[in-house]
C-alpha positions as CSV (number, residue, x, y, z in Angstrom):
1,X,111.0,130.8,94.5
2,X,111.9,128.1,91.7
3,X,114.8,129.5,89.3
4,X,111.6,129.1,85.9
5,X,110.0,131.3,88.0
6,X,112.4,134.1,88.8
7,X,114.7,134.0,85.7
8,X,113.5,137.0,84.9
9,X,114.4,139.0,87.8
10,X,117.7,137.9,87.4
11,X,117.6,138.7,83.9
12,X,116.4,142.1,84.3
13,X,119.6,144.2,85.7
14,X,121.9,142.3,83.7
15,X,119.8,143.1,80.3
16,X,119.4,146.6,81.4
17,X,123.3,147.5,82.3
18,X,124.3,145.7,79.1
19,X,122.4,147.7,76.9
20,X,122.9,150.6,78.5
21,X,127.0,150.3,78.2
22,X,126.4,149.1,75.0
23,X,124.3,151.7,73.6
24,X,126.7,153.7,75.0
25,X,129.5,152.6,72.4
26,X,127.2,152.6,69.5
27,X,126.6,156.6,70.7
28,X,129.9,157.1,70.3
29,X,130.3,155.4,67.3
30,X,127.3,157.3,66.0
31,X,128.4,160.8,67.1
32,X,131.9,160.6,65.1
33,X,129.8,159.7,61.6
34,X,128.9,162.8,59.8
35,X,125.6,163.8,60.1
36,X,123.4,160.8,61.2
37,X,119.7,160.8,61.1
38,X,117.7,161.5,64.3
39,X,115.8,157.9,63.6
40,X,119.5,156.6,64.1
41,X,119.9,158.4,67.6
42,X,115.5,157.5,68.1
43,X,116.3,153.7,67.6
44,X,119.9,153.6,69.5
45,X,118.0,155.7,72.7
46,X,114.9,152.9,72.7
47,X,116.7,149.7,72.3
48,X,119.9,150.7,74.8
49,X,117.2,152.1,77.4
50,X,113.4,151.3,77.0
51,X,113.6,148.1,76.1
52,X,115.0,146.3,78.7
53,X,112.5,147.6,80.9
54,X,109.4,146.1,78.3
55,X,111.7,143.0,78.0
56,X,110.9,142.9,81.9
57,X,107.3,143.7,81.8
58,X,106.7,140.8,79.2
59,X,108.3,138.5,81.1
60,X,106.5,139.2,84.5
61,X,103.3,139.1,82.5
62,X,103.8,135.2,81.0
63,X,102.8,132.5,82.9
64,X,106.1,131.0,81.7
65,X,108.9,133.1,81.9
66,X,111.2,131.1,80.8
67,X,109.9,130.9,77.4
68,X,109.4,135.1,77.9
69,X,112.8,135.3,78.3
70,X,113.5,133.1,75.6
71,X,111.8,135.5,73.1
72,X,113.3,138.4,74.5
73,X,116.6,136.8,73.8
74,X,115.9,137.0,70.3
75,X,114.9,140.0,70.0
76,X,118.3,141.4,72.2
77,X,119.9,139.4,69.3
78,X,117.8,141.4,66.6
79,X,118.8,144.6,68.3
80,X,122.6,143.8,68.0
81,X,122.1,142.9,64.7
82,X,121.4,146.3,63.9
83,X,123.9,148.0,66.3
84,X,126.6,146.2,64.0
85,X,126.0,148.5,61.1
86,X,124.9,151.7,62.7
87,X,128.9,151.2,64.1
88,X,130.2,150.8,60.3
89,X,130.8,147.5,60.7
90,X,133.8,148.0,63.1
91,X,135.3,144.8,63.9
92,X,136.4,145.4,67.6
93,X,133.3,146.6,69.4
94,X,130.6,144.5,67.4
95,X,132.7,141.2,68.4
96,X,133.1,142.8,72.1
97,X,129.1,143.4,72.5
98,X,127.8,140.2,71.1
99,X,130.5,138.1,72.8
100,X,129.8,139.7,76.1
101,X,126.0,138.9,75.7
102,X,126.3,135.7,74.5
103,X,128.6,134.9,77.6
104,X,126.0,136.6,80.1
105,X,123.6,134.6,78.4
106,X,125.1,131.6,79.0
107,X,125.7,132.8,83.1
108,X,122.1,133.2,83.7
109,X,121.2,129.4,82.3
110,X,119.5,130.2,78.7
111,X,121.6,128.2,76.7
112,X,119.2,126.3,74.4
113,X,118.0,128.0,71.3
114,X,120.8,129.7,70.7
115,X,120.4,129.0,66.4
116,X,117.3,131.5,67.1
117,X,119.3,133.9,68.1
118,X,122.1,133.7,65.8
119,X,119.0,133.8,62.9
120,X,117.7,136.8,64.5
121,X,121.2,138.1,65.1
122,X,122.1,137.9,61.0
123,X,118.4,139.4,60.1
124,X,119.1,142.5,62.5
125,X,123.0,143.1,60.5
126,X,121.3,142.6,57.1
127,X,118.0,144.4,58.0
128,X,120.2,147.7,59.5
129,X,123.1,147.4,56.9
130,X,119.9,147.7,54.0
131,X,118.5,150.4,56.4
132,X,121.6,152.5,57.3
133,X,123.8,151.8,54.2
134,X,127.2,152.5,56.3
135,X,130.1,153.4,55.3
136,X,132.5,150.7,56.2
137,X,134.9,151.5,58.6
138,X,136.5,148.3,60.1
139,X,138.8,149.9,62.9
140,X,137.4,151.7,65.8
141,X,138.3,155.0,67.0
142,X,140.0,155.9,70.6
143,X,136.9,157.2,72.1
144,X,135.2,154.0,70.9
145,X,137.4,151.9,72.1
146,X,137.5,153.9,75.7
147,X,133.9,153.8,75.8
148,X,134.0,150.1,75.6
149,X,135.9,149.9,78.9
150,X,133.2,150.3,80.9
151,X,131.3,147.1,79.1
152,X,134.1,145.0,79.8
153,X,135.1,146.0,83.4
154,X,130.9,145.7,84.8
155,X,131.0,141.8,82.4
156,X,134.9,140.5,84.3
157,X,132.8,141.6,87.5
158,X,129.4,139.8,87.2
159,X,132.2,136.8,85.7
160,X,133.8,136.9,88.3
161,X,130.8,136.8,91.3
162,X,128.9,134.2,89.1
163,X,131.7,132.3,89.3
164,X,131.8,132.6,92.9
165,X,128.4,132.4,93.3
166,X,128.2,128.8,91.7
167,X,131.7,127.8,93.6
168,X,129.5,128.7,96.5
169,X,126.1,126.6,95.6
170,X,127.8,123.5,94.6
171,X,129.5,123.7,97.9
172,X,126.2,123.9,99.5
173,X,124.6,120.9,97.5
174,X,127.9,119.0,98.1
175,X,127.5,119.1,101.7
176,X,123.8,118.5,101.8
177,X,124.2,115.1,99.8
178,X,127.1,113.9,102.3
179,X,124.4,114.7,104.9
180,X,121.8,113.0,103.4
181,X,124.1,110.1,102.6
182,X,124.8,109.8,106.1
183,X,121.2,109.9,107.8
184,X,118.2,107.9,106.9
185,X,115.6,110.2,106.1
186,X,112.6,108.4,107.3
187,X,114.3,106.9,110.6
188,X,117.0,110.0,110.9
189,X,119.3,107.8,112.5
190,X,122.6,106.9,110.5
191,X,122.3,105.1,106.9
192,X,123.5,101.7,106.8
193,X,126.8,102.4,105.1
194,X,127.7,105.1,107.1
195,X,126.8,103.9,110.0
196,X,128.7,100.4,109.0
197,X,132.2,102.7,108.4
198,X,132.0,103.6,112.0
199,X,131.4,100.2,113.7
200,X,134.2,99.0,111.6
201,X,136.0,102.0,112.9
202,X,135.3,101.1,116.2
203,X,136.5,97.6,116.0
204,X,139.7,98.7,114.6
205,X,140.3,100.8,117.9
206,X,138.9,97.7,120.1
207,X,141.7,95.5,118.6
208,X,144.0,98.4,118.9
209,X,143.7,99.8,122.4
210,X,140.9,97.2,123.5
211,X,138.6,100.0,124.0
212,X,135.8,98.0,125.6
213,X,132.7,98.8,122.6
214,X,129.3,96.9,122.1
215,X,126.8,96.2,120.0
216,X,122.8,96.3,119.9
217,X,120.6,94.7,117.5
218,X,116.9,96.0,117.9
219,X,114.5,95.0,115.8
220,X,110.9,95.5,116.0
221,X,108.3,93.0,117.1
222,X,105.5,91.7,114.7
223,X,106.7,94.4,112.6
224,X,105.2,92.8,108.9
225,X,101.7,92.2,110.8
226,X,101.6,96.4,111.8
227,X,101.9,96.7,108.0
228,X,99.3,94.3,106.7
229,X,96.8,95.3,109.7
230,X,97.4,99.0,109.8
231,X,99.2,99.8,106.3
232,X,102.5,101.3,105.6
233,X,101.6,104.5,106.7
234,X,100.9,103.8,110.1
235,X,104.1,101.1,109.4
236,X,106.5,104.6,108.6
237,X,104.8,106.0,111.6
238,X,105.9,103.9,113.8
239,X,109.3,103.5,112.2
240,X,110.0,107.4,112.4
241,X,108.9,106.7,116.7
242,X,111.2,104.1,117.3
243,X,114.3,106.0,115.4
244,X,113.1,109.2,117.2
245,X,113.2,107.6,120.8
246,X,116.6,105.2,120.1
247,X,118.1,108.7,119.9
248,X,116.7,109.7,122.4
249,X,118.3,107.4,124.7
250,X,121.6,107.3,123.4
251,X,124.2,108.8,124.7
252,X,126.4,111.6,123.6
253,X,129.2,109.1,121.7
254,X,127.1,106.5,120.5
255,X,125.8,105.7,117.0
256,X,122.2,104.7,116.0
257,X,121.7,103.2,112.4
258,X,119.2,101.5,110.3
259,X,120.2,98.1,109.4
260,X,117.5,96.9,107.1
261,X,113.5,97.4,107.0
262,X,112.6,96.9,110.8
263,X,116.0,96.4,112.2
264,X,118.1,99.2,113.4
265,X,121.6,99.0,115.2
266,X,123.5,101.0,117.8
267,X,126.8,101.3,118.7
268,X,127.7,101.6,121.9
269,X,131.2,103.4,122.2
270,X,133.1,103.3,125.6
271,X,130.6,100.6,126.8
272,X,131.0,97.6,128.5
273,X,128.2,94.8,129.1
274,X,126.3,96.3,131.7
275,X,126.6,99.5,130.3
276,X,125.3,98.2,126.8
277,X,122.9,96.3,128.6
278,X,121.3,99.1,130.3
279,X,121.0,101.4,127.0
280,X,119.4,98.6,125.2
281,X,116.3,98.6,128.7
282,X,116.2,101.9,127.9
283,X,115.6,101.5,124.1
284,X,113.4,98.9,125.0
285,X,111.2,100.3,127.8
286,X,111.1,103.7,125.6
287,X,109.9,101.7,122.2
288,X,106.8,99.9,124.5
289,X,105.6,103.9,125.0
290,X,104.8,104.5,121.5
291,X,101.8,105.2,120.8
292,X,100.0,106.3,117.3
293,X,97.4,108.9,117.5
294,X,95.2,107.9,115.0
295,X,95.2,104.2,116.4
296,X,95.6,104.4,120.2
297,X,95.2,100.8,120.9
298,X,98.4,100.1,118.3
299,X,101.4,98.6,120.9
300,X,105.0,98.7,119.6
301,X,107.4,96.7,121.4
302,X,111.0,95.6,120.6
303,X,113.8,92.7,120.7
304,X,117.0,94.0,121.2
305,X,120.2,91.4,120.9
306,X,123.8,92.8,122.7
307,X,127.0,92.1,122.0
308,X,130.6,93.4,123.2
309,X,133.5,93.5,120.5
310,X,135.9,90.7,121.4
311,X,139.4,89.9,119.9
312,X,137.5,87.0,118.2
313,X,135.7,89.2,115.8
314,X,137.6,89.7,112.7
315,X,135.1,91.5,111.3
316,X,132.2,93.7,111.4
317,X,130.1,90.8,110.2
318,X,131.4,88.6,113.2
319,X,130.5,91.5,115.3
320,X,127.1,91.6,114.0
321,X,126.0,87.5,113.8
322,X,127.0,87.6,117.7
323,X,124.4,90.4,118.5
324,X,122.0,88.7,115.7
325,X,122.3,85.2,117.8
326,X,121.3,87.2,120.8
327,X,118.7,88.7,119.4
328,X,117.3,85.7,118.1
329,X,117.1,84.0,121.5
330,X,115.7,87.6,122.4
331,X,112.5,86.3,120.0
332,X,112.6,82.8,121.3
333,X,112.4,83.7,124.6
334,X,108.5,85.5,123.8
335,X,110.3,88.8,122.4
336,X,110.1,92.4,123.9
337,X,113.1,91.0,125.9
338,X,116.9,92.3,125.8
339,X,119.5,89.1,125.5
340,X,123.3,89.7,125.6
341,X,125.5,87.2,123.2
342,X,127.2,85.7,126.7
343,X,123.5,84.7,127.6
344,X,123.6,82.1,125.2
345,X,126.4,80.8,127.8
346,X,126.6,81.9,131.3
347,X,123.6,82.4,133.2
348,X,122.0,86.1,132.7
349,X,121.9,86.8,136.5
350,X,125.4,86.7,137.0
351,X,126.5,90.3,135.3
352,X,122.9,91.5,133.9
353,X,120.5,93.1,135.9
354,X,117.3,91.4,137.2
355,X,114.2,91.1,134.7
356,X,112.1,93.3,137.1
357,X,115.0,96.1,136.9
358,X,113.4,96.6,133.6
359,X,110.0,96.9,134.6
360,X,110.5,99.1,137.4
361,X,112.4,101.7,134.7
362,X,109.3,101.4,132.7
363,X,106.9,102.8,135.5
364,X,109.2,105.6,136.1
365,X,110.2,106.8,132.3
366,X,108.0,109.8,131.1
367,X,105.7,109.1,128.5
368,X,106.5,109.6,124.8
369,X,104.4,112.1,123.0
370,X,101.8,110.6,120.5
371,X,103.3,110.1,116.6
372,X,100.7,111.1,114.1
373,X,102.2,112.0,111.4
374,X,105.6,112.8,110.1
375,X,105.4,116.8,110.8
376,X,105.4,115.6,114.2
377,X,108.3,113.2,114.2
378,X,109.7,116.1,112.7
379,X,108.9,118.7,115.5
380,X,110.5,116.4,117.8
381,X,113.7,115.6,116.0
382,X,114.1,119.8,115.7
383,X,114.1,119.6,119.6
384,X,116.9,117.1,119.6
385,X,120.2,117.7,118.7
386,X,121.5,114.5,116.2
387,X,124.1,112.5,117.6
């Protein structure tokens, strides 16, 4: 439930424990003056115990509770008003009450309007002072000041766990924004940044310990012409898919990110080329298995470019125009093809497997499960652990 909607709830045990401790001084007050008037004792007994409960039945009963709340505010601030100079005007208690509120005010979010409430707060001292014509008596007695304990002790608890409480939330929200700073939310693969910081991470170690660590290039085939023919709809469809089933058939260490619109990248840690290689046929044969329910005839297919970190890279960048070059011989060559960056040199045959390899893994993967919409992109990613 939105906070507008139950700030009154929240509202509601706070109101009724400070005006019940808070009556509770003005009683005490009120019982040491000689002879006070049983409309004094009426109006102290209503305001410190009914009326917090038909502060709470207003609010429940507005369709906006925050401007209910608002209003009972005011009239909390009228009622302390008037508890000034039923207690003689004594200086500790009156400052200890409307402090207190005003801070507990502050603790449950209604800050604005508080020059309403100071209004209603100077009407209710000059209103009761007419009323009551006290006797002024600035200092307070032992038993009032003792009976204000119990005021202070319940406000440096709630204090104290609101204070918590919020450590607590912002915590929370901290941690969700790194998360979704890290993860694309349409894809659910790794943002670009994030997913940059760890291939740069991993090229550090390659030069280090020449951990042997490549990199793939997919991007989508025809991509633009699924947009203008189908729309973007069917376009984010098919873009949640393909980041779905590159997850899919990754494995445990390795990193999947999106790059740019249709262009996504993995890294490949602990890989060498055929290793690489043979993730990228699997990316590749899993992508042609897409299908979109709503258009069944709809054929997705990718071009994925490899490339292993070398000392020559002395950057990420480097790293990434390598498996961009392969990829773009990937396209030349009639696309839906997976091209390594040392295929642009040495004959493919030599270290890669055989073109029908590829077709032979597409026959015996399983099929993927029709993407329709994004609560079932969704469904699927809760059945997969991220990487």
């Amino acid at each position: 439930m939105p906070v507008s909607k139950r700030i009154h709830r929240r509202t509601y045990p706070l109101r009724t424990s400070n005006m019940a401790l808070g009556g509770l001084v003005v009683s005490v007050s009120l019982a040491q003056q000689p002879s006070p008037s049983m409309a004094l004792w009426a109006f102290v007994f209503v305001s410190a115990l009914v009326w917090p409960h038909i502060a709470f039945f207003h609010a429940n009963r507005k369709r906006d509770h925050f401007q209910a709340e608002y209003v009972n505010r005011v009239i909390d601030a009228l009622i302390l008003g008037c508890w000034i100079p039923i207690m003689q005007w004594s200086i500790l208690p009156s400052l200890c009450i409307v402090a207190i509120c005003a801070a507990d005010r502050h603790y449950i979010g209604l800050k604005k309007r508080w020059l309403q409430s100071l209004i209603a707060l100077l009407i209710g001292m000059i209103g009761a002072h007419w009323w009551v014509q006290p006797t002024l008596n600035w200092a307070a007695s032992f038993w009032v000041q003792l009976s204000l304990l119990p005021l202070i002790l319940m406000h440096s608890v709630y204090a104290s766990w609101s204070s918590k409480r919020m450590i607590r939330t912002l915590a929370k929200q901290n941690l969700q924004l790194q998360v979704l700073g890290r993860i694309d939310p349409l894809t659910t693969v790794y943002s670009r940044d994030y997913w940059w910081q760890k291939a740069r991470t991993a090229l550090r170690n390659h030069r280090a310990g020449h951990e042997a660590t490549s990199l793939l290039i997919i991007d989508i085939d025809h991509f633009k012409q699924i947009n203008d023919f189908y729309g973007h709809i069917v376009g984010d469809s098919v873009l949640q898919a393909v980041g779905l089933n590159i997850r899919q058939c990754l494995r445990s260490h390795d990193a999947a990110g999106r790059y740019g619109g249709d262009e996504f990248t993995v890294l490949c840690k602990n890989a060498g080329v055929e290793v690489a290689y043979a993730v990228a046929l699997r990316i590749r044969d899993q992508v042609a298995r897409i299908r979109i329910r709503e258009h069944p005839e709809l054929r997705v297919s990718a071009s994925i470019g490899v490339a292993a970190a070398e000392a020559r890279f002395t950057s990420v960048k480097d790293w990434i125009e390598a498996a961009d070059g392969a990829l773009y011989k990937a396209k030349q060559a009639g696309r839906d093809q997976v091209i390594h960056s040392r295929d642009m040199h040495t004959s493919a045959s030599a270290t890669m497997p055989q073109p029908h390899a590829a077709v032979e893994q597409r026959t015996s993967t399983p099929a993927i499960p029709f993407i329709s919409k994004k609560e079932d992109v969704n469904d699927l990613f809760s059945q997969t652990e991220m990487r």
